[in-house]
Residue, then its C-alpha position, 0 to 999 in steps of 0.5 A: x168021733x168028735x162030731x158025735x161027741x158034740x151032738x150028743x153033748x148039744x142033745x143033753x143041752x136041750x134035754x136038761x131044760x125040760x128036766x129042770x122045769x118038771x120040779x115036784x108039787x109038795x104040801x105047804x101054804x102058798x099065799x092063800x092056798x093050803x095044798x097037800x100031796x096025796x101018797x098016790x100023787x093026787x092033790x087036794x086043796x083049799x083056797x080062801x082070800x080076803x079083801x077090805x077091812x071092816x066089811x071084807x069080801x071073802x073067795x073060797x074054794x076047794x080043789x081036788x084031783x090029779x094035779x094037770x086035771x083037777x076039780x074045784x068047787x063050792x057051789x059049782x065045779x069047774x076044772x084047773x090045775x096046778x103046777x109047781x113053779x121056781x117059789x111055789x105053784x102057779x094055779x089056773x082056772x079058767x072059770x076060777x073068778x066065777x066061784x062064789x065071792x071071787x070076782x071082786x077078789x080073785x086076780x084075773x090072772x087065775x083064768x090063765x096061771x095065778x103064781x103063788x109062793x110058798x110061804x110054809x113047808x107041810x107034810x100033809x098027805x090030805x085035807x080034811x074040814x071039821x064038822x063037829x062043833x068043836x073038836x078036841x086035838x087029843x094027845x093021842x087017839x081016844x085020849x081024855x084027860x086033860x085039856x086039849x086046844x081046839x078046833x071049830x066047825x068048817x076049819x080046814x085042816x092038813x092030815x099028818x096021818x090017818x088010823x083006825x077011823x082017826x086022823x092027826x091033824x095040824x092047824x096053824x091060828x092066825x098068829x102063826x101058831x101051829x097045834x097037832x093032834x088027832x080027831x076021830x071020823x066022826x069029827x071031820x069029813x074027807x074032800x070030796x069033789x062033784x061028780x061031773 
């Protein structure tokens, strides 16, 4: 009896390492990537770095799909993927270094698994960029009165919700402050990766 009682405490031993390293990927910054978790578990994302002052050389690129098999793209697609780690997520892409600008800026570590902490907590369920020139965040769908802050052209924002053609969505500026609100469809446009 007591035999069998030792293997199987020796079997949950080597079993419980395994469930400690699957942790679960959620929404939030980490370093330069925007990431939100989908309600049906897939992951979209946005990457941008800056290096210098003065003249800066900028890398960006977006990321969608199931988190082991995603694409990434700008002008080219290339495959990665993403996993969470102990203080955020490690993102690999092989070919990560070849999207445009990111050569001189993109550590090589990318081909093989970049760790990125996470610096905000979300609750994003996707990301949408801005396509109209400027777009209100309204109090409430359809909303008029008053003024509004807002965002501009190519912004990439997290969605909080989506209805009835709007979506709310956060935007954190550059110190830090975050403004919610929602913009109608006509507005934003959803990622969407290549077809390969």
């Amino acid at each position: 009896m007591i035999r069998f009682l030792a293997v199987g405490v020796l079997s949950l031993c080597a079993v419980t390492p395994a469930w400690a390293s699957t942790a679960e990927l959620h929404s939030g910054k980490y370093e330069g990537l925007m990431l939100a978790v989908t309600p049906d578990h897939q992951v979209e994302g946005y990457y941008v770095e800056e290096l210098g002052e003065g003249v800066t050389r900028t890398c960006t690129f977006y990321l969608q799909g199931k988190p082991e098999a995603l694409t990434t793209w700008l002008d080219e697609a290339y495959p990665g993927s993403v996993a969470a780690s102990s203080d955020g997520v490690t993102l690999t892409v092989e070919q990560g270094r070849q999207h445009p600008g990111c050569m001189s800026v993109l550590m090589p570590e990318i081909a093989t698994g970049l760790d990125l902490t996470q610096t905000a907590s979300n609750q994003w369920i996707g990301l949408v960029t801005v396509t109209a020139d400027k777009a209100p965040l309204l109090k409430t769908p359809g909303d008029t009165a008053g003024k509004h802050p807002y965002i501009i052209k190519d912004d990439v924002v997290g969605v909080l919700a989506f209805k009835d053609g709007w979506a709310q969505v956060a935007f954190t500026n550059a110190k830090d402050h975050t403004f919610t609100g929602w913009i109608s469809q006509d507005q934003y446009s959803r990622l969407s990766a290549p077809k390969s």
